[in-house]
C-alpha positions in Angstrom: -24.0 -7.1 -6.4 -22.5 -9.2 -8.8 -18.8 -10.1 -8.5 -16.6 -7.4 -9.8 -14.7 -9.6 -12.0 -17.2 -12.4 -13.1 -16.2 -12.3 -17.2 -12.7 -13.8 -16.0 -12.0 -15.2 -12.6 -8.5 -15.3 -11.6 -6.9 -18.8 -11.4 -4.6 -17.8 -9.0 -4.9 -15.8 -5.7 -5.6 -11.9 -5.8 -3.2 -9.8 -4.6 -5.1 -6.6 -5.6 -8.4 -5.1 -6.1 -8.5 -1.5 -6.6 -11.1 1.0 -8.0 -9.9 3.2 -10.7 -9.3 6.9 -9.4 -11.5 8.8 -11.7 -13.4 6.2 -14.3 -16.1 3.5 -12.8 -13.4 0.4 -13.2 -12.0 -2.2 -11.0 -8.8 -3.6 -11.6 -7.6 -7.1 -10.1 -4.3 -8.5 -10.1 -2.6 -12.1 -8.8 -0.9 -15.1 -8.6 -2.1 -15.7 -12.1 0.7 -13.0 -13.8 -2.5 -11.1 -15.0 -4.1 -7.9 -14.5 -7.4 -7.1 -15.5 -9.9 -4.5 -16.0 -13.5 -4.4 -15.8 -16.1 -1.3 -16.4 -18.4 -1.8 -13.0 -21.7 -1.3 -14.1 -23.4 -3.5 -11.3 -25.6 -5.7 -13.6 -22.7 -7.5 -16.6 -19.7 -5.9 -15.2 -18.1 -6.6 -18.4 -14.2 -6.9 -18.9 -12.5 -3.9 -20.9 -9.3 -6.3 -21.0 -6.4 -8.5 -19.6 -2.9 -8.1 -19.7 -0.7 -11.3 -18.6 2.9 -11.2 -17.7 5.2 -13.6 -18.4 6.3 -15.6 -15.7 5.2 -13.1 -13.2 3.4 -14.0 -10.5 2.2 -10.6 -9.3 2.7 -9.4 -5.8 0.9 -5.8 -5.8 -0.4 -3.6 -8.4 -1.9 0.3 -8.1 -3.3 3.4 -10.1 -1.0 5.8 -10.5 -2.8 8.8 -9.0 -3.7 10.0 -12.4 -5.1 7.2 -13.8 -3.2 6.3 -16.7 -0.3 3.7 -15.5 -0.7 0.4 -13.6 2.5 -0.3 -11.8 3.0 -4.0 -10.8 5.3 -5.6 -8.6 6.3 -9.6 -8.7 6.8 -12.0 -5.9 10.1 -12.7 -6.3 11.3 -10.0 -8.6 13.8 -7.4 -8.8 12.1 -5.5 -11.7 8.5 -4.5 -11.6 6.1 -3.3 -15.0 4.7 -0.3 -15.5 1.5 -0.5 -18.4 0.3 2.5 -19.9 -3.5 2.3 -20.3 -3.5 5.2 -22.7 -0.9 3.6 -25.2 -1.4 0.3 -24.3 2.6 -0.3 -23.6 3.8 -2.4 -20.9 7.4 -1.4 -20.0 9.9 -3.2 -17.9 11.9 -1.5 -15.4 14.4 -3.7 -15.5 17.1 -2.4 -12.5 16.7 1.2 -10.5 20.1 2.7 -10.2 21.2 3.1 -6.4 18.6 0.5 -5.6 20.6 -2.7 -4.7 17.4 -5.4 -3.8 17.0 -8.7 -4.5 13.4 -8.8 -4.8 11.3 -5.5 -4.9 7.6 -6.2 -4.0 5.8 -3.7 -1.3 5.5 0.1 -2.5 3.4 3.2 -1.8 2.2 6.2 -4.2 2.1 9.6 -2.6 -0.8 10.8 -3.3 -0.1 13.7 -5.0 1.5 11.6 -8.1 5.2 12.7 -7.6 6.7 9.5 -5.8 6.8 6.0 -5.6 8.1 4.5 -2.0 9.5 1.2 -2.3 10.3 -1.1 1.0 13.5 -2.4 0.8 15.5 -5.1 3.2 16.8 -4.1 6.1 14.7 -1.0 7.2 15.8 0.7 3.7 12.8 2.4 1.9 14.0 3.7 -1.9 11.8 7.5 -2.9 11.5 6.9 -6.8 10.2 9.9 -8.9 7.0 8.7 -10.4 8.1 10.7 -13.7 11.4 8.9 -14.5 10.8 5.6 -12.2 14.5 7.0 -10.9 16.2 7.2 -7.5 15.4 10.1 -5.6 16.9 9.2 -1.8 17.0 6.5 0.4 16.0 6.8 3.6 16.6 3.8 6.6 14.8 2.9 9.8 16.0 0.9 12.7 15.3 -2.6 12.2 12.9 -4.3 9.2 10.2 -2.0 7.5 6.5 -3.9 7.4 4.5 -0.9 6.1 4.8 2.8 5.1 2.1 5.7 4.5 2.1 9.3 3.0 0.3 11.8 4.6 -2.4 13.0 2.5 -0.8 16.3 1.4 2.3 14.2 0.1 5.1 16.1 2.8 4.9 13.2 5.5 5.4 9.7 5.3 4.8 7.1 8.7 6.7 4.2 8.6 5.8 0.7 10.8 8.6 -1.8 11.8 8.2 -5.3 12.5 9.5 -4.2 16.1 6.5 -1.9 16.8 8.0 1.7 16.2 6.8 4.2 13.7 9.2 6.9 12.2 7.9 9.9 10.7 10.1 11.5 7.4 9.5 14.4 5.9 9.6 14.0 2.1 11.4 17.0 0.9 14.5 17.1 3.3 14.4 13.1 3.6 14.9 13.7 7.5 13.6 11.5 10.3 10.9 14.4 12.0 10.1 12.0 15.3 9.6 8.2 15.8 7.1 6.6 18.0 6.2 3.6 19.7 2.8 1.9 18.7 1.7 0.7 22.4 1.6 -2.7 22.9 3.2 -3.9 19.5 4.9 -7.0 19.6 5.0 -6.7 15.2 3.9 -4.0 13.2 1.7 -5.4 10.6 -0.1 -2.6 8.8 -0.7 1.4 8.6 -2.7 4.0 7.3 -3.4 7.8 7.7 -6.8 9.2 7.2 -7.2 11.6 4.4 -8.1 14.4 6.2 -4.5 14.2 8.3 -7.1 13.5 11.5 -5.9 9.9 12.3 -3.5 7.1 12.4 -4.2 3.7 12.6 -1.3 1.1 13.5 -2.5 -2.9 13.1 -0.1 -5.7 14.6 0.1 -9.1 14.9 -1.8 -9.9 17.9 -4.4 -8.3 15.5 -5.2 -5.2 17.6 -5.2 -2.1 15.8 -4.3 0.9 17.9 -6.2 4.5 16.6 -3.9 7.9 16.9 -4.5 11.5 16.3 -2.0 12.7 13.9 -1.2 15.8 16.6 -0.5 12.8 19.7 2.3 11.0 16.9 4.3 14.3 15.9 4.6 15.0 19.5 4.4 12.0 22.1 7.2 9.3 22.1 4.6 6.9 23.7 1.5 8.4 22.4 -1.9 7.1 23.9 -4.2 5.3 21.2 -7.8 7.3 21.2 -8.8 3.3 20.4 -7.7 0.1 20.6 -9.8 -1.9 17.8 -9.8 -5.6 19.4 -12.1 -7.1 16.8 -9.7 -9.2 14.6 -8.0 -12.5 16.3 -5.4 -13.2 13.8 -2.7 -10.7 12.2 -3.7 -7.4 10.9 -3.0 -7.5 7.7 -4.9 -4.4 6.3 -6.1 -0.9 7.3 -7.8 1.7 5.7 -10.2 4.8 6.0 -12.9 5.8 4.2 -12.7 9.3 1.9 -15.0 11.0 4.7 -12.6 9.7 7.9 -15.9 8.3 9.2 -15.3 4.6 9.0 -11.9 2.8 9.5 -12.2 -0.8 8.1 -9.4 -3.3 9.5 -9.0 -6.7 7.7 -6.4 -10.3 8.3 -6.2 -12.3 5.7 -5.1 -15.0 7.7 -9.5 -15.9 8.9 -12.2 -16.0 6.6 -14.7 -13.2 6.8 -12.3 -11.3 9.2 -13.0 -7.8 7.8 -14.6 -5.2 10.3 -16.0 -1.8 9.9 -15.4 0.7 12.6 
């Protein structure tokens, strides 16, 4: 295949490539304060267009779950954009009230559109309604929060810390429902649940990714792993499962090539 994003290489480093949800596009955003869009078509790829933001290096950008907004968060930023592919707006949101960060760059969207989790400092994570881009609750684990995921029916979310243990929330009540520890994790790195709620997968920094059943997590303080995923020999930086739960693919960005597909 051709590359995704051949009409306009970014100058910078990419910090996200993501496909549309619903239309055949790929958006990629960087170091280069620009996101673009491209129809993938597999033979031109052509761009549909670029947005660039001033003096904002970007850190990550997503979909909302609909489709229609790209929200984009800075490298060292307090405020983050939102851009409105239907309108063609980009809005600023300058300051979230209650949310008291210097800089607010890793975030989660549930999946069923209604939140936005951001990761603060000091094990805080800020619940934002998608709607309003407002507060909702703040919820805070013990120690430094590296990585957070919903569940896929949106109630749940599993939250990593750099020291290894994953706390599990439930989303309406904003209660801690159990914590674990991720066996052998010296830094929590990464984490992702499967779509059909089967598994958990928990990378760290030795690079070993450790494979849960979601039933094992909710009930074991030190849960067995089904797997231990040894491939990678630097950090794991980046987990994720297919749609059909059949393939996990775990990723560093610290080697070249170091992507495998389980």
């Amino acid at each position: 295949c051709l590359p995704a994003n051949q009409e306009r290489l970014a100058n910078g480093k990419l910090a996200t490539v993501q496909f549309h949800p619903a239309a055949q596009v790929v958006m990629t955003a960087g170091h280069d304060r620009s996101v673009s869009l491209f129809q993938v078509d597999g033979i031109r790829n052509p761009k549909i267009q670029s947005i660039y933001l001033e003096s904002f290096p970007i850190y990550k950008a997503r979909f909302s779950v609909d489709g229609e907004q790209v929200i984009a968060t800075g490298t060292h930023h307090r405020m983050f954009f939102v851009y409105d592919m239907m309108s063609g707006s980009i809005t600023p949101i300058e300051k979230v009230r209650g949310v008291d960060e210097r800089f607010l760059r890793s975030f989660e969207l549930s999946p069923d559109g209604s939140f936005m989790l951001v990761t603060g400092t000091s094990g805080y994570l800020h619940l934002l309604s998608m709607k309003t881009k407002e507060l909702v609750s703040t919820m805070k684990i013990n120690g430094r929060c590296t990585a957070s995921a919903f569940t896929p029916d949106s109630n749940q979310i599993y939250s990593y810390s750099k020291e290894g243990e994953v706390f599990i929330w439930d989303v309406r009540s904003r209660k801690c429902l159990h914590k674990f520890e991720d066996e052998g994790s010296l830094e929590g790195k990464c984490i992702a649940v499967s779509r059909n709620n089967q598994y958990v997968a928990c990378g760290s920094a030795s690079g070993v990714v450790n494979l849960y059943t979601t039933d094992v997590c909710l009930r074991a303080s030190h849960p067995k792993p089904v797997k231990a995923i040894m491939n990678l020999v630097t950090s794991a930086t980046c987990v994720t499962f297919n749609p059909t739960t059949e393939i996990l693919a775990v990723a560093s960005c610290e080697a070249d090539e170091a992507v495998k597909l389980v």
